[in-house]
N, C-alpha and C positions, 0 to 999 in steps of 0.2 A: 581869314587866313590863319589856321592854326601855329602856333608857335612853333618851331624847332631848333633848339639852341646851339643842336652839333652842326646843324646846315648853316646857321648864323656864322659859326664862328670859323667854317670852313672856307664860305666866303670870307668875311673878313681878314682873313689867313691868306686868303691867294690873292685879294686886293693889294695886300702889302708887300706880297713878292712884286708886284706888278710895278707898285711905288717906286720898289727898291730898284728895279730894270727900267725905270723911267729915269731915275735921281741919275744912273750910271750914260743914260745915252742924253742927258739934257747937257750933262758933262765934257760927253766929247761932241757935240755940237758949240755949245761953248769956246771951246779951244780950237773949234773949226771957226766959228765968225772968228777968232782974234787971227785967224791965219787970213782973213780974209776970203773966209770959202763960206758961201751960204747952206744953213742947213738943209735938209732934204725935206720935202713937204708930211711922207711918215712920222716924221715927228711930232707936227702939228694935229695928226691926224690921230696920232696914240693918246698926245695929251687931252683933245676932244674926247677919245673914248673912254678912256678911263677916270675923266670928269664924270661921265655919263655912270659910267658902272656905281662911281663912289655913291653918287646921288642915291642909287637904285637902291644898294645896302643900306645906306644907311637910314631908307625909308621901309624897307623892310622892318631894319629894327628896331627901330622906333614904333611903327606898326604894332612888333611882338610886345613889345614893353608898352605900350598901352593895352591891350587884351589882357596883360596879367595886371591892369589897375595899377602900375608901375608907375611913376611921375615921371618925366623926363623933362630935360632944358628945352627951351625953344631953340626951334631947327635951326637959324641963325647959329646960335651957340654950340652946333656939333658941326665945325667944320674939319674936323680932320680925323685919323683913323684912331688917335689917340686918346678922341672924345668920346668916340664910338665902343671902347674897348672894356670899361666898367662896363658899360649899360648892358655888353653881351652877355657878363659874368652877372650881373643881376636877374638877367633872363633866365640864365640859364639855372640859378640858385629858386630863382619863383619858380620856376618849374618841377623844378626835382620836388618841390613844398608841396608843389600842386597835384604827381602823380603819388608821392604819398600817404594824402590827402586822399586823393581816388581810393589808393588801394586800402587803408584803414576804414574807409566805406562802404567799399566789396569785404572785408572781414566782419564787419559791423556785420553787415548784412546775411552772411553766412554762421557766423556766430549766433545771432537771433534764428534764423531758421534749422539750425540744428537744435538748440533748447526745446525751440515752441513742439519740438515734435518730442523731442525728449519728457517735456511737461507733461505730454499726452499716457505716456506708458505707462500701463496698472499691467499687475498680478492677476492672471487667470484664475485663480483660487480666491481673488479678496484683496480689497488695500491693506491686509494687515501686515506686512513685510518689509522687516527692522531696514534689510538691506537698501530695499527700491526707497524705501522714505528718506533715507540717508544723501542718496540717489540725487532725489528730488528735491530736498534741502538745498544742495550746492550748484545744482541748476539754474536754479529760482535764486541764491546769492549773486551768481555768474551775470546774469540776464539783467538782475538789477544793476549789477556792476555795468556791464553792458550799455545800457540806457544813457548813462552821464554822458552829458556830449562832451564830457573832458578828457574821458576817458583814453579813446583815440587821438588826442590831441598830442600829446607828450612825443618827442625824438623818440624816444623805445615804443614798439609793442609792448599792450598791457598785460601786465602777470597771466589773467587768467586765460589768453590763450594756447598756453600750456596745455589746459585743461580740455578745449574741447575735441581734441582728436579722440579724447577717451569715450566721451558722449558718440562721436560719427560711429566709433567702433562698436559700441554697443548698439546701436543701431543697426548699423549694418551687420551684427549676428542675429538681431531680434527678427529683421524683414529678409537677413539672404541665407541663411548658415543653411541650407538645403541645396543654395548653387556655389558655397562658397567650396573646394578645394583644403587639403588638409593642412596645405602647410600655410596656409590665408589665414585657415580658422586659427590656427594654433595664435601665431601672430595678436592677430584679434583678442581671440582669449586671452592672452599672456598682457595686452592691453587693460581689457576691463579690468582684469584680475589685480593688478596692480594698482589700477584704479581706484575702485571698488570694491574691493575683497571678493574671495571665493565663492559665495553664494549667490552673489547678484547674477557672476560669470556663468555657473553652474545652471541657474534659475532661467536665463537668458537661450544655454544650451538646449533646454529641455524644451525652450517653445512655452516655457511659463509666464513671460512677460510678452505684452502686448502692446502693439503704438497706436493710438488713437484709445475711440469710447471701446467699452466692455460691451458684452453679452446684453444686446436690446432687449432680453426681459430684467436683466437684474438692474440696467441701470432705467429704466421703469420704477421696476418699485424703491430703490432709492429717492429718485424723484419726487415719488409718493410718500412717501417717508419723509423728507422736508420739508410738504406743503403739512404733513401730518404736525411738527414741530412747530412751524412759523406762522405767526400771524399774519393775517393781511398785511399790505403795505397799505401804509396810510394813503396815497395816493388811490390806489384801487377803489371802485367804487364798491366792491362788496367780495368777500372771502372766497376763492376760488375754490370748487370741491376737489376733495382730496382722493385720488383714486385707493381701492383698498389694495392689500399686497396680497399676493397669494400666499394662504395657509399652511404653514410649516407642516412638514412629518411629524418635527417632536415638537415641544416648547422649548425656544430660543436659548440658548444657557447666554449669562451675562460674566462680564469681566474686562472687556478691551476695548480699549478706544480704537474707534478706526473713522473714517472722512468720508462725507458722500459729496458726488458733484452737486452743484449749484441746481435750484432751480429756472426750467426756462423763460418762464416768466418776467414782466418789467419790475417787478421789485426788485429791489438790492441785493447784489448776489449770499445769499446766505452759507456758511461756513459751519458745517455740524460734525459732531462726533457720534459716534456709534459704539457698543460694546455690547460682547460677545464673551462667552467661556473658553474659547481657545486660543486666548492668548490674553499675553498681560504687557506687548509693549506696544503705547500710544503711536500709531501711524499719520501722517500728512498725504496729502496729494497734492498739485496743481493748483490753487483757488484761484479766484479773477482776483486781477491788481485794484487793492484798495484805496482809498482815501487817505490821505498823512494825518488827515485830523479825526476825532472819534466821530462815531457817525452815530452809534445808538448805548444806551446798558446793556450791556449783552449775558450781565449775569440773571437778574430777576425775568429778562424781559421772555426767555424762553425756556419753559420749563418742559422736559419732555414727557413722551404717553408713558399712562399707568405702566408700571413696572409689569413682566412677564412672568411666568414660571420659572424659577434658575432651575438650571439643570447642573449635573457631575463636573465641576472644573476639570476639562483636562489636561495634557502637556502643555507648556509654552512651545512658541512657535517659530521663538528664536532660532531654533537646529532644525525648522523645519520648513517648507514653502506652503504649506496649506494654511488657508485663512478663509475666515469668515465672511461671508457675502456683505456686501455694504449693507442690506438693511436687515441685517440679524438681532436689532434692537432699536432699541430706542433715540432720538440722536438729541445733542447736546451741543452745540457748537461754544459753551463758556469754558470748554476743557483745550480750546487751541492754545491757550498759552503755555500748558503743560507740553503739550505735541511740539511744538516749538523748542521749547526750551531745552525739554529732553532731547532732540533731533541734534540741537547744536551741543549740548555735554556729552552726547554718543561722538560727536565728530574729534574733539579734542581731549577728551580725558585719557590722560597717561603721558599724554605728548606736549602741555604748554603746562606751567606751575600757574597755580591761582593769581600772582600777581602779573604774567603775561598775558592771562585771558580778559584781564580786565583792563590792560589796555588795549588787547583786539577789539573787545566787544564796545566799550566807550569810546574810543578812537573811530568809530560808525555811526553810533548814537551818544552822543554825551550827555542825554538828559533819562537813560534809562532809569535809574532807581527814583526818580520826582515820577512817572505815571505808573498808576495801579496798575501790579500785576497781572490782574483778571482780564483791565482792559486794554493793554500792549497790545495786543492782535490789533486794533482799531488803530496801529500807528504806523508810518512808513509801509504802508501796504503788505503789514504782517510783519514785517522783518526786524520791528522791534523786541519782538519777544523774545527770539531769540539772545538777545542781550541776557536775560534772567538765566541761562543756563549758567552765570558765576554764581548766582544763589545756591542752583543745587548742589553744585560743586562744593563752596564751603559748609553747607548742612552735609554732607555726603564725606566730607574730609573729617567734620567733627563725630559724626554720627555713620557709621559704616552701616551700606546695607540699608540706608534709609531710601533710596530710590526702589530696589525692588520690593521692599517694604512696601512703597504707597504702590506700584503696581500690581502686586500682589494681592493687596485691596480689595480689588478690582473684581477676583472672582467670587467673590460675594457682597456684594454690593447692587444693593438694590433699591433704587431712587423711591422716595417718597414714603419707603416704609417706615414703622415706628421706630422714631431717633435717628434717621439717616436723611440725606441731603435731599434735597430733590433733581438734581442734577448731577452727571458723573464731575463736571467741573466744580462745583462747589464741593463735591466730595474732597474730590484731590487739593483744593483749597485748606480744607479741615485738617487733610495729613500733612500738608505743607506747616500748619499752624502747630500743631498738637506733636504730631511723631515727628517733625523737622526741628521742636523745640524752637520757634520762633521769640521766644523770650531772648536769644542771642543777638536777633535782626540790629541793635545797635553795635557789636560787637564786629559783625559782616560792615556796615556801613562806615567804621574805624577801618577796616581793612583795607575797603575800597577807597576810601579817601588817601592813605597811604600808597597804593598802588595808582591812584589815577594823577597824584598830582606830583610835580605840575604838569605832564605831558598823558594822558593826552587830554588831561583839563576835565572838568566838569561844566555844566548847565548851570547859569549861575541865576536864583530869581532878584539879587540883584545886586551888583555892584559900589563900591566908593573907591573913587582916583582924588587921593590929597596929596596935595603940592604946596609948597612955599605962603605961595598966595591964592589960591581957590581950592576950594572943594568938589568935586562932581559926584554927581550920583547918578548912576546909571538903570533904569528898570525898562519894562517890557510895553509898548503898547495896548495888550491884548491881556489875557487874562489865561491863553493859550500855552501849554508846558511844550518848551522846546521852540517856542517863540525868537527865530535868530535875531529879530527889530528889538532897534532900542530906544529910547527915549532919554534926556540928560537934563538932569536941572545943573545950572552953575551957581553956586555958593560963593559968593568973595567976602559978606561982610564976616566978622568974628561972631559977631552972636546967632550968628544963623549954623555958621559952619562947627562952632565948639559947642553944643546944641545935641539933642537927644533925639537920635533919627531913628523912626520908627517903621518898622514895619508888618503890619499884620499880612498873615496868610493862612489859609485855611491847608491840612497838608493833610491827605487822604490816608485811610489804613497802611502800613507797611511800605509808605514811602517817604523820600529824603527831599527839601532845598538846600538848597547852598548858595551862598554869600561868600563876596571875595571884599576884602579893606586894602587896598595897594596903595603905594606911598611912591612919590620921588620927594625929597626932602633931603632939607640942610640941619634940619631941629629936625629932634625923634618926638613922636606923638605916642600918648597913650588912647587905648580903647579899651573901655568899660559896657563887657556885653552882658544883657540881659534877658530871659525869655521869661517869659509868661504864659499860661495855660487857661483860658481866663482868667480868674480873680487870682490864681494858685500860682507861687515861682516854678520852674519848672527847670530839671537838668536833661533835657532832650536834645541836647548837641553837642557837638564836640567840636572843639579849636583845636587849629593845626598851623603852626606857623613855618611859611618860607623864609631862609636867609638871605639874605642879598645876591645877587651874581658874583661870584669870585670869593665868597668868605668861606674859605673850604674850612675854618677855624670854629663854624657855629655848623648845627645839626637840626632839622627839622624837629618840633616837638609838637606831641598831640596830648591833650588835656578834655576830660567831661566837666562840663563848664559846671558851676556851682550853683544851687535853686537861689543862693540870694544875689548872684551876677558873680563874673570874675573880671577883673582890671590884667592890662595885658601892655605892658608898656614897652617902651622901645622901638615901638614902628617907624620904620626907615633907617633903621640903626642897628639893633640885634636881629630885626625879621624886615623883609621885605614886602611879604603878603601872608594875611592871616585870612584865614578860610571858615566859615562857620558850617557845619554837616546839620543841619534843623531836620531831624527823624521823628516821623512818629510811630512809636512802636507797638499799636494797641491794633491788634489783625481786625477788626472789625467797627470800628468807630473814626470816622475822621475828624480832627483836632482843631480849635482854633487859637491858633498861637500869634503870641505878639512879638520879635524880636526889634531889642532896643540895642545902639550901637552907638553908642556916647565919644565924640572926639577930645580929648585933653591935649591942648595948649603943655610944651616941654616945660615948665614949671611946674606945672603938675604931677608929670609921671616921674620928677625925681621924690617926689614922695613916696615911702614907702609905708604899705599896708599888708596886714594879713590878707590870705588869701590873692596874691598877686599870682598870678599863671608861674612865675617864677618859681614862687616859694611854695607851690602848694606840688602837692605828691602828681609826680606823671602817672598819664594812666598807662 
């Protein structure tokens, strides 16, 4: 029996009138026996009946309130209309939860099926097209968004259903705008366009964009083109042949990144780049959802074919919709993190300050600056990469002009020749390094740390919670970056806990750990931190201390720790949590560092020494 809580309560509404014209005629029967006049048999005959009715509702609704897994009292225990009368309002509360529910489902469900088609849409001329990739970008954020089953969950609809009436629109000018009427389209139009900007809308108009696969010979030899790139899969029993592409009019000119689909094949779906001389901005498509954890090296492991003839670089393609066929080159798929990265710094540059973006982008992933930037694509099914577009940002805030710089690159840049990379992504790696001036990268991870803490926090590789009487120490089960498990030794004796806690980590090219010291305490402690590089002290971190909750009287301070250690006193006193940023700043060699984190007993830290965080110059 389906629930319905307005019939429940409708009945139960008209039982009670019933009540009430029963309580009124029990009354003047009453006052008939005391007259000595017997009542009439109707009476006896109502009160039977609407014994019966009460029986019937109230097993009704008990009935309803078990189908929604409602508890209810034993029947015994609802004998009157006033037991009955919560449990209506429960139903009636489970229900509205429950059509809800429904309906955030049917949205789920329609939200997902407007994307998948939206995922599908290429440029008739080429993936090479700033706007669709931009496009596709926040689709592909949307859908992941989408996915959380928590997302739906919340009293409000979620934010980004805002968003996809613009996606149906666009759609629906890509497959109808020949049936659609002028003042539909306009509408439409005036949709995407605010959406998406003018060219997408314009691109859309012209029958430029396309829903589903491309042109079955061009997405052929793309195909071709990636079995050309990719090795077998180690599962495979033997290298599949690679079919050839058909032979150009001219030779291919080089300079752009652009994405081929995936191969059909059981291997792993492969993710490549492409570059072409008419154009110099990195495009994205569609990929298959990845793995959260890395799956391969993806810089060395694929190198692409001999380099082509470059041809005349010509116009960018930015002001324009013609683009390069996907297999106009060579592919690369180590240059996704640039595509990425830049895809998200096109999305918000002008409109969020440096330190808002860094808590958009760490507020999603908080362990972005601890995995190598090459290999971010292998995390959260791509979507970590995106995180690094704060990088560009502040090379690009100190260094003007350094993005279209490394694009620009592009059109002559030719893999494998003498003194050049052999891949377009290790190229763009090179100008990230050299023309980004990467010698700042500690400078950027001082920013970031200022900007991230404490909300919306960082990855921490590991933790100390001291108290009164114990010490914990908190690390990672796995060896995994972004690992949310955690593991806890408890400390209580003194010489374990006032004691030199060490901890080695190996910390890859041009990225950060971080360590957090938290305190509840009655006595302030001091911490004497120290790093090492093997045998060599090393100043590759910076301290940053939080204030208590409520001390608006003291002020966050950030300090580049000392190669022979720096002492940092007052924990649970002057600072509440001290944060350690452990960088390594060398683009191409990963480091094996030792950090030590010494607890001092408050006897100690009223000693005073040089070099105390205090007395020594902020940075």
């Amino acid at each position: 029996m389906a629930a319905n809580a307005e019939d429940l309560a409708k009945r139960l509404a008209a039982l009670s009138e019933r009540f009430t014209a029963l309580s009124s005629t029990l009354a003047q029967a009453a006052r008939e026996l005391q007259a000595g006049t017997v009542p009439p048999e109707s009476v006896v005959d109502e009160i039977t009946k609407i014994r019966t009715d009460f029986v019937e509702v109230r097993h009704r609704i008990l009935e309803a309130a078990r189908s929604l897994s409602i508890t209810v009292p034993a029947i015994a225990e609802v004998d009157s209309l006033a037991a009955l009368a919560p449990i209506v309002e429960t139903v009636a509360q489970a229900l509205v939860a429950q059509e809800k529910k429904a309906a955030m489902a049917e949205a789920r469900t329609r939200v997902m099926a407007v994307l998948d088609r939206i995922l599908t849409v290429t440029h008739a001329d080429g993936p090479n097209f700033a706007a669709l990739v931009q496009c596709l970008v926040k689709a592909k954020e949307i859908r992941h968004s989408a996915q959380d089953p928590e997302a739906f969950d919340s009293e409000n609809a979620p934010a980004f259903l805002e968003s996809i009436p613009s996606f149906a629109a666009l759609l629906s000018i890509i497959e109808g705008r020949d049936a659609l009427d002028d003042d539909k389209f306009a509408v439409l139009d005036e949709t995407v366009t605010q959406a998406f900007g003018r060219t997408l809308a314009v691109a859309a108009a012209r029958g430029k964009l396309i829903v589903g696969a491309g042109p079955a010979p061009v997405a052929e030899r793309a195909v071709a083109a990636v079995e050309r790139a990719a090795p077998a899969a180690p599962k495979e029993p033997a290298a599949r042949p690679a079919a050839a592409p058909s032979a150009p009019a001219a030779p291919a000119p080089t300079g752009v990144l652009t994405r081929t689909p995936p191969p059909a094949a059981p291997a792993p779906p492969a993710r490549n780049i492409t570059f072409s001389g008419r154009d110099a901005v990195p495009t994205r498509d569609a990929a298959p959802a990845r793995e959260s954890t890395p799956a391969r090296e993806s810089v060395p492991a694929r190198d692409p074919e001999p380099a082509r003839e470059p041809a005349q670089a010509r116009e960018p393609v930015v002001a324009r919709e013609a683009a390069q066929p996907a297999d106009a080159g060579p592919q690369d798929e180590a240059a996704q993190w640039w595509v990425s990265a830049w895809a998200r710094w096109t999305q918000w540059k002008g409109t969020l300050a440096f330190e808002a973006a860094v808590k958009e982008e760490l507020g999603k992933y908080n362990y972005v600056l601890s995995v190598p930037i090459q290999k971010s694509t292998d995390y959260e099914e791509g979507l970590l990469s995106y995180g690094y577009s704060i990088l560009l940002d502040h090379i690009e805030r100190r260094f003007s002009g350094f993005i279209n710089k490394a694009l620009n690159s592009l059109k002559t840049f030719q893999p494998g020749a003498a003194g050049a990379a052999k891949s377009v992504g290790a190229h763009l790696y090179n100008v990230l390094v050299n023309e980004g001036r990467l010698q700042i990268y500690p400078e950027f991870v001082k920013s970031v740390l200022l900007a991230a803490v404490p909300e919306p926090g960082l990855w921490t590789h590991a933790r100390i919670l001291e108290s009164t009487t114990e010490t914990r120490i908190f690390t990672h089960p796995s060896n995994r970056i972004g690992d949310p498990e955690h593991n806890s030794q408890r400390l209580t004796q003194d010489k374990q806990r006032f004691a030199d806690h060490r901890f080695p980590v190996v910390v890859a090219p041009i990225t950060t750990r971080f360590f957090a010291i938290a305190a509840d305490l009655r006595e302030p402690r001091s911490i004497d931190v120290k790093l090492s590089d093997g045998r060599s002290d090393s100043d590759h971190a910076w301290l940053l201390t939080m204030p208590p909750v409520g001390r608006a009287d003291l002020k966050s301070e950030v300090l580049r720790i000392f190669p022979e250690g720096t002492s940092v006193p007052g924990l649970g006193r002057d600072y509440a949590t001290l944060w350690v940023a452990l960088f390594n700043p060398d683009p191409m060699t990963e480091r094996k560092y030792e950090l030590t984190l010494s607890l001092k007993q408050s006897a100690a830290s009223k000693q005073s020494a040089a070099g105390t965080f205090r007395s020594a110059r902020s940075a």
